[in-house]
C-alpha positions in Angstrom: -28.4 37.1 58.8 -26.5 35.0 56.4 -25.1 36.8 53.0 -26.8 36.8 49.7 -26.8 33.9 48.0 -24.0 34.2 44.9 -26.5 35.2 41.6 -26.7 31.9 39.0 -24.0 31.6 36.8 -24.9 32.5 33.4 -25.0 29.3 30.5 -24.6 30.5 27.3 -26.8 28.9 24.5 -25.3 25.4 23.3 -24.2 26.6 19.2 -25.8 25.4 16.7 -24.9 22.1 14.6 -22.3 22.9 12.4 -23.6 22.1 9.0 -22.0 19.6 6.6 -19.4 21.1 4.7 -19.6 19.8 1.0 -15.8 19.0 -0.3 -15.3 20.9 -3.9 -14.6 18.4 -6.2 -10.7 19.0 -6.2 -10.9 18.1 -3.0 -13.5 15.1 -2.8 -12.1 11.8 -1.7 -10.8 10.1 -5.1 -13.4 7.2 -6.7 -11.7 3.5 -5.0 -9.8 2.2 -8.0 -8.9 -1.4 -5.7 -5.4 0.0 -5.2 -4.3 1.2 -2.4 -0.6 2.4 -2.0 -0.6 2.4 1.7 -1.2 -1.4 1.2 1.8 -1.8 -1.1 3.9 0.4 1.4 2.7 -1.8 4.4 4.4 -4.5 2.8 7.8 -2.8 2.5 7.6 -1.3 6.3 5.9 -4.4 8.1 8.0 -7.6 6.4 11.2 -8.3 8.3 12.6 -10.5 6.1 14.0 -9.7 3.1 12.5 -12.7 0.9 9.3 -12.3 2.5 9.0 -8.6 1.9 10.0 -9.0 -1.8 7.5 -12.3 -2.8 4.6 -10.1 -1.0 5.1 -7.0 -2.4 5.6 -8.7 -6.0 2.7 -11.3 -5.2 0.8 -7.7 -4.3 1.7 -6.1 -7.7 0.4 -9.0 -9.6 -2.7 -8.8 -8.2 -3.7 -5.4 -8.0 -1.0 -2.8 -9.7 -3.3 -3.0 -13.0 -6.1 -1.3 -10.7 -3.6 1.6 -10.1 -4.1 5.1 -11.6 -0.7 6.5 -13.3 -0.5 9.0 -10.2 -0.4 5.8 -8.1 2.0 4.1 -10.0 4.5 6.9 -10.2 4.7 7.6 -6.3 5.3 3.3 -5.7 7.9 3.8 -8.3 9.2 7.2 -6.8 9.7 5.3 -2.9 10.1 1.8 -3.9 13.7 1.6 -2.7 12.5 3.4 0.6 9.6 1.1 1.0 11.2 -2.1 0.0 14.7 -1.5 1.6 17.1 -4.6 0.4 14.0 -6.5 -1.1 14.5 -4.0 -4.2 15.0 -5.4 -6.9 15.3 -5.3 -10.5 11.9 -7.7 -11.3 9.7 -4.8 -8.3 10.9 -2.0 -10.7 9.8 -3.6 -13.9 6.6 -4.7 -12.6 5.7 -1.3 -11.9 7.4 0.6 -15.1 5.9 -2.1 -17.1 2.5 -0.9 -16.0 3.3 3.0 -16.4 4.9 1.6 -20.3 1.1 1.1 -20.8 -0.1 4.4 -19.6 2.9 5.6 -21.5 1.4 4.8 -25.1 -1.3 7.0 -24.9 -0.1 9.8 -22.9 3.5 11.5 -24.0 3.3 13.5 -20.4 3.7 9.5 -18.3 6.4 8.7 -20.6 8.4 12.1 -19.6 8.0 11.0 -16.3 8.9 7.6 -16.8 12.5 7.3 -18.5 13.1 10.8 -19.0 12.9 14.7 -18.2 10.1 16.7 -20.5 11.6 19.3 -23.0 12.3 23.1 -21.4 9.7 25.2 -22.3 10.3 27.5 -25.5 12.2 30.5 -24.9 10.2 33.8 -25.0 10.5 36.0 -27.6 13.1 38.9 -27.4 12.3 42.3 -26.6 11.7 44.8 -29.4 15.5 46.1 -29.6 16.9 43.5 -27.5 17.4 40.7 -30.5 20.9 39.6 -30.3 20.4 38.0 -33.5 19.0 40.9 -35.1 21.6 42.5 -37.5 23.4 45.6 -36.9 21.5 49.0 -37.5 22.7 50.6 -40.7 24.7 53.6 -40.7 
């Protein structure tokens, strides 16, 4: 007599479809402004030649760097020299500070960012009996 047949391996039910996960806003892809930093970076790592690299990336400026949010602008201007290498040059920095300049008249917190460092916070108060400036208790 041969042996029992092994018993049927047990399938598990296939899961359920996961359900589309809605991204909170914070996190939702950002609105297409027709600038595209990965297409101004492309530029700087894909262009061998020097020339090339800087007429493209100045000819791409032109033509879409006014589409560009401040955010946008700030992080070209923040890896420009990485990006563009020896195509860097004076005119690519002033294309794109000349664009942030604009944002810069209407909001104090881009024109921190641009040319300078924003002021400290204000110191906190002193502690109750902790005021250095506080004259001496009288005797």
């Amino acid at each position: 007599m041969p042996p029992p047949a092994p018993p049927a391996p047990v399938v598990p039910p296939a899961p359920a479809a996961p359900r589309p996960v809605e991204l909170p806003a914070k996190l939702a892809p950002p609105k297409p402004t027709g600038c595209l930093v990965a297409e101004f970076r492309a530029i700087g790592v894909d262009t061998g030649n020097e020339s090339e690299r800087r007429t493209k990336a100045m000819a791409w400026l032109r033509k879409k760097a006014k589409q560009c949010t401040p955010e946008q602008l700030l992080v070209m201007r923040n890896n420009r020299s990485q990006w563009m290498g020896t195509a860097d040059s004076g005119q690519v920095a002033a294309e794109i500070d000349g664009l942030l300049e604009g944002f810069a008249m209407t909001n104090p917190a881009v024109a921190a960012l641009l040319y300078g460092t924003p002021p400290p916070p204000p110191a906190p108060p002193p502690a109750a009996g902790n005021d250095k400036n506080a004259p001496p208790p009288k005797k």
